[in-house]
C-alpha positions as CSV (number, residue, x, y, z in Angstrom):
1,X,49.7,3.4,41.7
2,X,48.4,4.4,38.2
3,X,48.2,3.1,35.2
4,X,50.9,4.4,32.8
5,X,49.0,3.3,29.7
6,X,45.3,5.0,30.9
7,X,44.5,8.2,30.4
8,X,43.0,10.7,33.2
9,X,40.3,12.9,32.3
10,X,39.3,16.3,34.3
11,X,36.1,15.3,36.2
12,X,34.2,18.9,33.9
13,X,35.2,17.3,30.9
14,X,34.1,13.7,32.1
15,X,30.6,14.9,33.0
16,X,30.5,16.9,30.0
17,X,31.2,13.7,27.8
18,X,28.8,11.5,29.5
19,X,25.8,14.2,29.1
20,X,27.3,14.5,25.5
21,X,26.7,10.8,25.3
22,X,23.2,10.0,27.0
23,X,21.6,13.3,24.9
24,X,22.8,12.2,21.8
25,X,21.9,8.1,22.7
26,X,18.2,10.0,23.6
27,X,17.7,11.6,20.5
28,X,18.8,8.4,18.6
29,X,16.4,6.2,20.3
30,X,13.9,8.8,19.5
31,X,14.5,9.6,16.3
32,X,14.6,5.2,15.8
33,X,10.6,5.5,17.2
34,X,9.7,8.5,15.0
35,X,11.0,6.4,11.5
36,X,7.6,4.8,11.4
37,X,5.6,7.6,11.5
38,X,7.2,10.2,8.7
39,X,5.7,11.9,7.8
40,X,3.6,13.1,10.7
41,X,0.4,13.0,7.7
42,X,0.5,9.5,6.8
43,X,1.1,7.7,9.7
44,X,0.2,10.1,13.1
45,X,-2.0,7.9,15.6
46,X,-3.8,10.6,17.4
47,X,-7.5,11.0,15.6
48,X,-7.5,12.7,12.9
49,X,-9.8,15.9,12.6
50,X,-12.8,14.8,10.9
51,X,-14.9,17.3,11.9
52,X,-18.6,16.8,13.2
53,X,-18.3,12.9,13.6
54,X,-16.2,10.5,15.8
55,X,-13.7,7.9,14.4
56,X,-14.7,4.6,16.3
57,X,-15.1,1.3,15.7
58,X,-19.1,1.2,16.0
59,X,-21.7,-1.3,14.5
60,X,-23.6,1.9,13.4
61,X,-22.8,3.7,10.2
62,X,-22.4,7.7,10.0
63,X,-26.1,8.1,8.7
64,X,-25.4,12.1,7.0
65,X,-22.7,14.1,5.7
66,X,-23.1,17.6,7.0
67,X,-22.7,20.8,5.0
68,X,-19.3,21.3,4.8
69,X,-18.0,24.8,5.7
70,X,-14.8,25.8,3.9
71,X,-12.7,25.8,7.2
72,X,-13.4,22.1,7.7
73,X,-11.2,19.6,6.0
74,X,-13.6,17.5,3.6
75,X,-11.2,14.7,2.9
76,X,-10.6,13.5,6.9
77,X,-14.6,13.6,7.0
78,X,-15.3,11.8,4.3
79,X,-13.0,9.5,4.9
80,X,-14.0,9.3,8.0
81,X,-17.5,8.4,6.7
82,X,-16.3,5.8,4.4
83,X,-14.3,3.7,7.6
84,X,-17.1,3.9,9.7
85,X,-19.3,2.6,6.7
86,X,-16.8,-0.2,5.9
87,X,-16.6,-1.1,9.9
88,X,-20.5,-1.7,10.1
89,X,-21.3,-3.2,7.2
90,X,-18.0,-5.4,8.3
91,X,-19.9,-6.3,11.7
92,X,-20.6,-9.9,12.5
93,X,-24.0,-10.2,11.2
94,X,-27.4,-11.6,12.8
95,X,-27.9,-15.1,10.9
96,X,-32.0,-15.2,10.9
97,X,-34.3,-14.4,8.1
98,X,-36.1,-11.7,10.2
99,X,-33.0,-9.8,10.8
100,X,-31.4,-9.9,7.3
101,X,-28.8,-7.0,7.5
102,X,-28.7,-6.3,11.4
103,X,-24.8,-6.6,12.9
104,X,-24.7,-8.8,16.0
105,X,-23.9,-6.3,19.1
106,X,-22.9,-9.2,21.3
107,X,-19.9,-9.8,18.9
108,X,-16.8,-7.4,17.8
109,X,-15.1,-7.2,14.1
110,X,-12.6,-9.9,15.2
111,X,-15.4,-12.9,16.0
112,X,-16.1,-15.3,13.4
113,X,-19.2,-15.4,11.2
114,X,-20.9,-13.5,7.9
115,X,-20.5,-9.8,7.9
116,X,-23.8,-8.0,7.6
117,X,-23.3,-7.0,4.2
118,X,-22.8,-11.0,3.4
119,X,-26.4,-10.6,4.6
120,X,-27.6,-8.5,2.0
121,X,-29.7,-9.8,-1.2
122,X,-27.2,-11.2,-3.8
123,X,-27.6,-9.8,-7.6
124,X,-28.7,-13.7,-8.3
125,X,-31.6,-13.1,-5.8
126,X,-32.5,-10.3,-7.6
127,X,-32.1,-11.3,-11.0
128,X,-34.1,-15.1,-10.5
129,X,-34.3,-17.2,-13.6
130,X,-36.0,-20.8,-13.4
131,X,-33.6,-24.4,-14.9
132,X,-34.9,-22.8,-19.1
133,X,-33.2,-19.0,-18.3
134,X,-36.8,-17.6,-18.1
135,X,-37.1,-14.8,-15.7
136,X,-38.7,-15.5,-12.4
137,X,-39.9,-13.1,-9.7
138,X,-37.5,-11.7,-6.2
139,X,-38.3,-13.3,-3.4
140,X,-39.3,-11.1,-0.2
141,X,-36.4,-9.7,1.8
142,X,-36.7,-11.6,4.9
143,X,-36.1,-15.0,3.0
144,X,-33.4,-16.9,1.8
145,X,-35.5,-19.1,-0.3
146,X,-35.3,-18.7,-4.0
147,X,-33.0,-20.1,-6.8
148,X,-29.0,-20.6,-6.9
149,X,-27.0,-20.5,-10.2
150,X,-25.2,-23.1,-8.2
151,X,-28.3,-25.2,-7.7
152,X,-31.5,-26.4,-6.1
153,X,-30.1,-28.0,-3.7
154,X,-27.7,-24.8,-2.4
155,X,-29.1,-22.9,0.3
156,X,-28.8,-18.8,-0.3
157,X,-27.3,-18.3,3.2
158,X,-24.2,-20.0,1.9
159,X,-21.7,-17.6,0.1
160,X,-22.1,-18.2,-3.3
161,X,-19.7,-16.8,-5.8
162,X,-21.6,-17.4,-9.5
163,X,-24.0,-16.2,-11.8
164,X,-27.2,-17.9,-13.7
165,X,-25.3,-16.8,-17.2
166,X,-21.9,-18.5,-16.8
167,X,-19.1,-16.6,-16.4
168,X,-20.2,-13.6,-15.6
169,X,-18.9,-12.8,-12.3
170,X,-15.6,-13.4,-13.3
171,X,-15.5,-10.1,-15.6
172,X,-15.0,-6.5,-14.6
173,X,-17.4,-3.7,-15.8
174,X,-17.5,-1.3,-18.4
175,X,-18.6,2.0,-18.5
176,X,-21.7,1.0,-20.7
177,X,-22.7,-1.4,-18.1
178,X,-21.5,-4.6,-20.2
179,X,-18.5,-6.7,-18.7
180,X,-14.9,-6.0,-19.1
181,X,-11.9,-7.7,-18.7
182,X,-11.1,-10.5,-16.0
183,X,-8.5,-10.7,-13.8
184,X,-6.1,-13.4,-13.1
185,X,-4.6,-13.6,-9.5
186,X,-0.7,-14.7,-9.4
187,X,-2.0,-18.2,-8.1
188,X,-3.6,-18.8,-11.6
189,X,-7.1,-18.2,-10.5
190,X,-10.0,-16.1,-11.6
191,X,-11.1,-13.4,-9.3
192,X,-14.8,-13.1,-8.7
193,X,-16.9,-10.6,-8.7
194,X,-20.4,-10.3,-6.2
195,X,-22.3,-7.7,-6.0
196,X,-24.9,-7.4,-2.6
197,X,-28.0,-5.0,-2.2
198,X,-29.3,-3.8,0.8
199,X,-33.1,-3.8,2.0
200,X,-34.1,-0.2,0.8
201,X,-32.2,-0.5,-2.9
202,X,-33.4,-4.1,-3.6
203,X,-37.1,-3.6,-2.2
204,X,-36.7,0.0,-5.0
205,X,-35.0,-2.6,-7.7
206,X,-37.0,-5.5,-7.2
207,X,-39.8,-4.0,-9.3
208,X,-37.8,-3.9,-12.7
209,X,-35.8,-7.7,-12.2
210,X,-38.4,-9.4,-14.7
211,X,-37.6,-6.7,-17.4
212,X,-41.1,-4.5,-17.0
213,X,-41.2,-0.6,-17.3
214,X,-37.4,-0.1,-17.0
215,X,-36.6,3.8,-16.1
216,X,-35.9,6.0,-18.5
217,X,-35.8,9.4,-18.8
218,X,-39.4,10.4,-18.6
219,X,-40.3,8.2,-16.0
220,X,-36.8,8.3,-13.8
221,X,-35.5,6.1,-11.1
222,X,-35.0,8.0,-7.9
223,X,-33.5,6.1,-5.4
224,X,-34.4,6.3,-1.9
225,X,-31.7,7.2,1.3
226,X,-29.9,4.7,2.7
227,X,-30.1,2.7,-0.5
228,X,-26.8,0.7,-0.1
229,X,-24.9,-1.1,-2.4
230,X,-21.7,-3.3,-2.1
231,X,-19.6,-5.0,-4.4
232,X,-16.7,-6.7,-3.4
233,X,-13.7,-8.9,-5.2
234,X,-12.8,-12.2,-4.2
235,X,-9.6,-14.7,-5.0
236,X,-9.9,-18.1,-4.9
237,X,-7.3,-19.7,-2.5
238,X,-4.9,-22.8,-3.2
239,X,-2.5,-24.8,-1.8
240,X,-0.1,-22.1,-2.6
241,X,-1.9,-19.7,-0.2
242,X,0.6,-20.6,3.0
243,X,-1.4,-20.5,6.3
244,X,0.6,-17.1,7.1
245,X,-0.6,-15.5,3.9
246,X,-4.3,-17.0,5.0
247,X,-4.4,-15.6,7.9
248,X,-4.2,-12.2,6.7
249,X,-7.3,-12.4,4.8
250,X,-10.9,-12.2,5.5
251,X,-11.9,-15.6,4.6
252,X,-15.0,-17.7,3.7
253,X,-13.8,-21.3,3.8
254,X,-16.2,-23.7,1.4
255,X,-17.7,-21.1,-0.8
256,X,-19.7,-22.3,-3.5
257,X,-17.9,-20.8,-6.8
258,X,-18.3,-21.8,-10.5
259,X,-15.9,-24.5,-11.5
260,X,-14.6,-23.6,-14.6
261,X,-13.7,-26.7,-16.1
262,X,-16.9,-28.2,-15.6
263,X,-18.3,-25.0,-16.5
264,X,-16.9,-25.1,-20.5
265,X,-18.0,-28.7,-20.7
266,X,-21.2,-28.7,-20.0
267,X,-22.4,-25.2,-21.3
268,X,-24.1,-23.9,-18.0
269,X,-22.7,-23.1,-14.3
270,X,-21.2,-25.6,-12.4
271,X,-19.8,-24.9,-9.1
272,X,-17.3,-26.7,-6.5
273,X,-16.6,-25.5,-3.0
274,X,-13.4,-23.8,-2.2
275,X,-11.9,-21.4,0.1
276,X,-12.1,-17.4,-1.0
277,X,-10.1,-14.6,0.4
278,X,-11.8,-10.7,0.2
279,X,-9.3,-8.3,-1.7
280,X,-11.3,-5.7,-2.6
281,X,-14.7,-4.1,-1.6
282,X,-16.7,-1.1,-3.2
283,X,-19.4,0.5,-1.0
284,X,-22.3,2.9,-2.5
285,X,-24.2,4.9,0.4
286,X,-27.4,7.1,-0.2
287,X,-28.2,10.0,1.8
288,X,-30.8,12.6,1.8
289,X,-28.2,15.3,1.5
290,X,-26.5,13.3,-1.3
291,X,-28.7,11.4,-2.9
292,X,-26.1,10.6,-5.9
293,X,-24.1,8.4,-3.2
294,X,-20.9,8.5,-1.5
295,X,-18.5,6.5,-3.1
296,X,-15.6,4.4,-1.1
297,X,-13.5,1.6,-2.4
298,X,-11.5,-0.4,-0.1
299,X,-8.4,-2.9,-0.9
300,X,-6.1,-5.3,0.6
301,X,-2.7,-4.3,1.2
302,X,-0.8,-7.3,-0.3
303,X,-2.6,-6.9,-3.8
304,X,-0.1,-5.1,-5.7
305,X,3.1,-3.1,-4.5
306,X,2.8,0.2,-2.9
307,X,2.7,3.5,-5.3
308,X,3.4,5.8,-2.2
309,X,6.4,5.8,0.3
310,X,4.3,5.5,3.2
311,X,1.9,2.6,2.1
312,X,1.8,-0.4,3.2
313,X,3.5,-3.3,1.1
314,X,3.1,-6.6,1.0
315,X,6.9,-7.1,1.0
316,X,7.2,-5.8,4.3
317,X,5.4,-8.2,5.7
318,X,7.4,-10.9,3.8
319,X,4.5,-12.6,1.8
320,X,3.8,-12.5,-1.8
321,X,1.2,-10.1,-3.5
322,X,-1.9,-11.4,-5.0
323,X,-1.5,-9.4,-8.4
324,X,2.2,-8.7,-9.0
325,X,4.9,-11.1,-9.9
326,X,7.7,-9.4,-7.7
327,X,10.3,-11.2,-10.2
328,X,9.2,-8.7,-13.1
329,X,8.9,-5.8,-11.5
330,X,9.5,-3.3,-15.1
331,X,6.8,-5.6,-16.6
332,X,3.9,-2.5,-15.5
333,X,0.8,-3.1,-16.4
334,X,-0.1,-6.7,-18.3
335,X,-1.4,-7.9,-20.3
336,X,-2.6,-4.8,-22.5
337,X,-5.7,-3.7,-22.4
338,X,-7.5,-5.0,-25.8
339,X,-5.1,-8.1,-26.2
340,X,-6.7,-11.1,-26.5
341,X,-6.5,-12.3,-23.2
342,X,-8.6,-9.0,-21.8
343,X,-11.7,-10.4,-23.7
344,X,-14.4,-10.6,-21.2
345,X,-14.9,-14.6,-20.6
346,X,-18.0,-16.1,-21.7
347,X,-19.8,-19.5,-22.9
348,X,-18.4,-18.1,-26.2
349,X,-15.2,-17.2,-25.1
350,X,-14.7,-19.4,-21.9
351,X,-11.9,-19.1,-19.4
352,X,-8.7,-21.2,-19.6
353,X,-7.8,-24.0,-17.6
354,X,-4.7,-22.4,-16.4
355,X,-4.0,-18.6,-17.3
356,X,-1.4,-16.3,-17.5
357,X,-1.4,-14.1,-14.1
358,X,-1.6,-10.1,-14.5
359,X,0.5,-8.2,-13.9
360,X,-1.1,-5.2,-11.7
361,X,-0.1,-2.0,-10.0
362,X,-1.3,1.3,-8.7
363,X,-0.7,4.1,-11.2
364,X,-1.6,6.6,-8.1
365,X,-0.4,7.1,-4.8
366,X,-2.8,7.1,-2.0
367,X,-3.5,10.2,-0.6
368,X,-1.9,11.3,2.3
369,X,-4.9,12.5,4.7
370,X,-6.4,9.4,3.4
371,X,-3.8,6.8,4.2
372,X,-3.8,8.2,8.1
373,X,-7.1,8.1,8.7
374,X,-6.5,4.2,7.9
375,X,-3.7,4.3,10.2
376,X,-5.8,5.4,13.0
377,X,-8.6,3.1,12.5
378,X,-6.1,0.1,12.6
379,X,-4.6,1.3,15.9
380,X,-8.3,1.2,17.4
381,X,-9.1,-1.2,20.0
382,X,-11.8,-3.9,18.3
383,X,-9.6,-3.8,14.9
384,X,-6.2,-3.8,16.3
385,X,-5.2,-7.3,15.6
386,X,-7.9,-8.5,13.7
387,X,-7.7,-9.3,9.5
388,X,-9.3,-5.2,9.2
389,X,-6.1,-4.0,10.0
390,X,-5.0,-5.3,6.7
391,X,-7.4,-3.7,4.4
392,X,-6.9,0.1,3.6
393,X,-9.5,2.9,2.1
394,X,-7.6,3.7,-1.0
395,X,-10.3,6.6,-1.8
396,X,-13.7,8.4,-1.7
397,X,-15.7,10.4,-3.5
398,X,-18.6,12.4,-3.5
399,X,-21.1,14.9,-4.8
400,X,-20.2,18.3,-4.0
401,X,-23.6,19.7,-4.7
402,X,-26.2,17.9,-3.2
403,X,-29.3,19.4,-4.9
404,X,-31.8,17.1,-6.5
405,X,-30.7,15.0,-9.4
406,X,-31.7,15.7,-12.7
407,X,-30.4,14.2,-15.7
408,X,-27.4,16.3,-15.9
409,X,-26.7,16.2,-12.2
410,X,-23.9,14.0,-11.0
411,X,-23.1,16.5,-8.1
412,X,-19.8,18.3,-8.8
413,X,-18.4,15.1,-7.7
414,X,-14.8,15.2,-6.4
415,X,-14.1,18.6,-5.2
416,X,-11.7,20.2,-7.8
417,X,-9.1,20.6,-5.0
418,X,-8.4,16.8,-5.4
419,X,-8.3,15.8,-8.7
420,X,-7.6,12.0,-7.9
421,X,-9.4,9.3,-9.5
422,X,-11.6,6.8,-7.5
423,X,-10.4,3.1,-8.4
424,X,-9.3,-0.2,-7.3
425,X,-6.8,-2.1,-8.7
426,X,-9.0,-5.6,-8.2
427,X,-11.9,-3.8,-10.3
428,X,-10.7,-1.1,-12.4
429,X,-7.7,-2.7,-13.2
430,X,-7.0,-0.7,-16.5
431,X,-8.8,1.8,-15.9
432,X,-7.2,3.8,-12.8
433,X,-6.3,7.0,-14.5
434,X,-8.6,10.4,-14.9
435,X,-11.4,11.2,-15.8
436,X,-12.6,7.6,-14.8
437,X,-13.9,7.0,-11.8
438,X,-16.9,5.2,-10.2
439,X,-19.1,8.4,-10.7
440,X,-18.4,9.6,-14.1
441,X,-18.9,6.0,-15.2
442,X,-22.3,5.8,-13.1
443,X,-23.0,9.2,-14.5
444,X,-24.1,7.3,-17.9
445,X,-26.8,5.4,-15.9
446,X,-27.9,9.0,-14.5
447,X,-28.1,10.3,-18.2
448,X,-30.8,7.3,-19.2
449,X,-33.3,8.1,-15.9
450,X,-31.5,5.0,-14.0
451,X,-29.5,7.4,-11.2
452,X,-26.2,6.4,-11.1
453,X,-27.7,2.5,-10.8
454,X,-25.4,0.4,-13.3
455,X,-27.3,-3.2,-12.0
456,X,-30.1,-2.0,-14.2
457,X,-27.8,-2.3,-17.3
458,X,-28.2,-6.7,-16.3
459,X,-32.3,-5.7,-16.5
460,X,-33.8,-8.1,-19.3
């Protein structure tokens, strides 16, 4: 017998229901795995279209840009250009002085050791000076011997994160070439500052390190392809660096870097070993079709909050940025630029024991086309997994027109189609909005015969 109290549906209307019910359930479940990936532009996993050259996770470096027609999408390619550069120059490096610069093919972005860009000559072994501050000749590139503003008894193969003239990696640049503000993580630590030349732009810059017959405009500087230059921004780590936030980091435990207290007393650079985590990384590439340089600049993806919907965010991840005090998020952008604690530090005007942190963020969004193409590269196999995945290309630029360079030649840089400008926050902290950007403020050095090279403003 029946239940009085249930109610009997008509098997049509039953069915009908239960179709009702699965279709919609389908298209919820779907629409729940399409969240992550709105829009289609920022966040799609299939590769990208870039063009004439593959997206892979290679030890080898796109060696050309091609002539691009106007029915190919410059940005994907370029930005294409700029991962692959950041992925092999990322590369576990071969450690021996004959192979200075060479990745290690029997090793993948994920295995421990220096990169091959850590490989590179260091500005100090460009720019030698002897115990008195006297200029001293480069050593040849397949050495590590030489002088270390840390000391004699440092060996050049270790990661050293200092300067013969104190304090000056901890400053930013300025457009004339002279330092700029520093930059004070949220862990009350300096950021610093290295700057690493590869074999074909130090053996071309070694010949003006001692001060001699500087470029100029009669006499130019031409650099030759596949000149490459890297600068990249480090912050110190503490004991308020949990092991979580650690591990998100590319890391160089025990780096020599200049200890500040001991610095101020004793008037010259003294250094202490400490842990240092990469947060941002600029990357210079020659090329015989653009002999100006492609431009790239890389960041990590907890330094300040995101400026885009679709970027990643420290938050997200639950751990703390490295520039942004989350608790004070109206502050914007502090201190001012020009207050007194934007002074570039010196001997003169030395760093403080314990500083004020800035307060950073991104005045720009990332670009769309430019945040997938990161995307994809983190869902390759060989990064997937690995610290990479937590460093993004926040832009690129380049020289449109890649005739000869003459004085008034800086390329056409930055197609007018994109008016963004190149920055990072870890670098050009107050300096992220147009017309700045890493090649109108190279552009200066190109005006003075020293194409686009601002190193040569350190030349004695």
């Amino acid at each position: 017998m029946s239940d009085p109290h249930t109610i009997t549906e008509s098997r049509p209307a039953r069915s009908i229901l239960i179709a009702f019910v699965l279709v919609a359930g389908l298209a919820l479940l779907v629409l729940v795995a399409l969240l992550p990936l709105w829009p289609a532009a920022a966040q799609v996993q299939k590769e990208p279209r870039v063009g004439y050259n593959a997206a892979l996770v290679s030890p080898d470096r796109i060696m050309e840009i091609p002539n691009l027609t106007p029915e190919i999408d410059k940005f994907p390619e370029l930005d294409n250009y700029a991962w692959r550069a950041f992925v092999s120059l990322n590369w576990p490096a071969l450690t021996d002085e004959a192979h200075r610069g060479a990745p290690d093919r029997t090793k993948q972005p994920g295995d421990p050791g220096p990169r091959v860009w850590e490989t590179f000559k260091a500005r100090y072994e460009l720019l030698q000076t002897d115990s008195k501050g006297k200029p001293l000749p480069p050593q040849p590139w397949t050495t590590y011997d030489g002088t270390n503003p840390c000391g004699g008894d440092v060996d050049n193969r270790e990661k050293t994160l200092a300067t013969f003239e104190p304090f000056m990696d901890f400053n930013q640049a300025t457009f004339s070439g002279g330092p700029s503000n520093p930059l004070v993580a949220q862990n009350r630590t300096y950021t610093r500052y290295e700057t690493r030349l590869n074999e074909q732009e130090y053996s071309k810059l070694s010949g003006f390190s001692q001060g001699e017959k500087l470029p100029d405009m009669d006499n130019p500087l031409l650099m030759p392809a596949g000149s490459i230059a890297v600068k990249a921004a480090w912050r110190i780590l503490t004991d308020a660096d949990t092991p979580a936030v650690r591990a998100r980091y590319y890391v160089v435990k025990n780096a020599n870097v200049v200890d500040v207290a001991k610095s101020v007393a004793a008037r010259r650079t003294v250094c202490t070993k400490s842990d240092v985590a990469l947060v941002g990384m600029h990357i210079v590439i020659r090329t015989e079709r653009r002999p100006q340089g492609v431009w790239a600049t890389f960041e990590h993806v907890d330094n300040v909050p995101k400026a885009g919907p679709y970027e990643p965010d420290a938050k997200s991840a639950g751990v703390p940025y490295s520039y942004f005090n989350a608790s004070k998020p109206k502050l914007g952008l502090w201190p001012q630029y020009g207050s007194p604690e934007t002074i570039p530090v010196s001997l003169d005007h030395p760093p403080k024991l314990n500083p004020e942190p800035n307060q950073v963020v991104r005045r720009k969004p990332i670009h769309l086309s430019t945040l997938a193409m990161s995307r994809y590269y983190w869902s390759l196999q060989g990064l997937k997994g690995t610290v990479w995945t937590n460093y993004m290309l926040t832009a690129v630029q380049w020289p449109s027109h890649g005739f000869p360079i003459d004085p008034y030649n800086d390329g056409t840089f930055f197609p007018e189609a994109r008016k963004e400008n190149l920055a990072n926050t870890t670098m050009e902290t107050y300096f992220q909005d147009e017309p700045t950007s890493c090649m109108n403020c190279h552009q200066r050095f190109n005006e003075r015969g020293r194409d686009f090279v601002g190193l040569l403003g350190s030349f004695r």
